[in-house]
N, C-alpha and C positions, 0 to 999 in steps of 0.2 A: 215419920212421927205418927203414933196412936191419934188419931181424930175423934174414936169412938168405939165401945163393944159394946155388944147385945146378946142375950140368950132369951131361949125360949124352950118350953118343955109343954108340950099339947097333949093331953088325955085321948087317945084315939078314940075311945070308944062314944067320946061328945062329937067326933066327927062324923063315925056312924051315927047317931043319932040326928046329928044336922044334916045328914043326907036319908035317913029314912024320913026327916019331915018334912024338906023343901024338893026332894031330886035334885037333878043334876042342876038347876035352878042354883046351888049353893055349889056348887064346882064351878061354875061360869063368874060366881063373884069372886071366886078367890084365884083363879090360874087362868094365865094369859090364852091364845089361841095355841101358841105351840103343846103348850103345859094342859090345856084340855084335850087334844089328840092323842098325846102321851095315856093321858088316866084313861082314857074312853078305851081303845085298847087295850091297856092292864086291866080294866074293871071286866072287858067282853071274856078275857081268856081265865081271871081269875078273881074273885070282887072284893077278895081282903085286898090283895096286892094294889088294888086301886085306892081301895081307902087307906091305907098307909103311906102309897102317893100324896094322896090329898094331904093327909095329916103331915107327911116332911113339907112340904111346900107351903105348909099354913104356918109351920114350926118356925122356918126361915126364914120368911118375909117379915114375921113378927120380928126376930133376931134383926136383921136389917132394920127395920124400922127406927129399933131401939139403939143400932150401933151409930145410926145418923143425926139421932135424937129428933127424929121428927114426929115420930109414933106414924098412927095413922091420918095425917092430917099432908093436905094437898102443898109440895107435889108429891107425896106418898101415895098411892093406893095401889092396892091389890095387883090390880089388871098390870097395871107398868111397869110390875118389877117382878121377874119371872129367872127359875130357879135351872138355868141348863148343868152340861156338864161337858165339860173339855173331854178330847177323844180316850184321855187316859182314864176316862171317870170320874173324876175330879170334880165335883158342883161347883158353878159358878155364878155369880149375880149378870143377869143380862138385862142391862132396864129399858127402857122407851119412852119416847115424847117428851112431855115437861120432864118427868125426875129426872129421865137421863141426861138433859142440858143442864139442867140445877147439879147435877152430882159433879159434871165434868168441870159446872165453872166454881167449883168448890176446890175440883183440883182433886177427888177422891177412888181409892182402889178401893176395894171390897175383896173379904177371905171368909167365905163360909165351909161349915160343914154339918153332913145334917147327919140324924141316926135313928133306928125306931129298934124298940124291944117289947114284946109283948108288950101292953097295953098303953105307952107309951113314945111319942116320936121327940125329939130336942133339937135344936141346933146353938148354933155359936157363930157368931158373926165380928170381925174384926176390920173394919174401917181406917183407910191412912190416910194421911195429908201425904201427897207425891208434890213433887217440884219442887223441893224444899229446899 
């Protein structure tokens, strides 16, 4: 059973912009440790490729947020819900700490997907009730 969906669509170029004003200071509030190794990485070899990182990863957490209806409000944040990908590529939600006990004792999957196109990154996020 549908529990919830969420989208989101992020203007890259406001992500450039929040990292030409804060540095990496604004990568560290929005992607977990794994998910900062990741960009750090992508930004050394190529600096679009990292900000477009950033921008899916702000895209989908937002999507998330909104598929659980919690927004951004605790046990939601940034840090604890981080955007991997299964070995086929595939993105998936990995969360930690509070949210991820609050999701489990909800009983919820998570199906995202994220996309970027010139000036723009999206995703789409679809949340089930399991155990039904």
């Amino acid at each position: 059973m549908i529990y919830g969906i969420g989208t989101d669509i992020c203007d890259i170029r406001r992500i450039r912009s929040s990292l030409d004003r804060h540095g990496e200071r604004f990568a560290q509030k929005i992607l977990s440790e794994s998910e900062l190794a990741t960009w750090k990485a992508r930004s050394e070899r190529w600096p679009e490729r990292g900000i477009r990182y950033l921008a899916t990863r702000f895209s989908a957490k937002e999507a998330f947020s909104k598929a659980i209806g919690l927004g951004m409000r605790i046990p939601m944040t940034w840090r604890l819900c981080e955007i991997g990908k299964l070995d086929s590529g595939k993105p998936c939600i990995v969360l930690h700490g509070e949210l991820k006990r609050w999701f489990e004792a909800q009983q919820l999957s998570a199906h995202v997907s994220v996309t970027d196109e010139s000036d723009y990154a999206a995703s789409f996020c679809v949340v089930e009730k399991i155990g039904l």
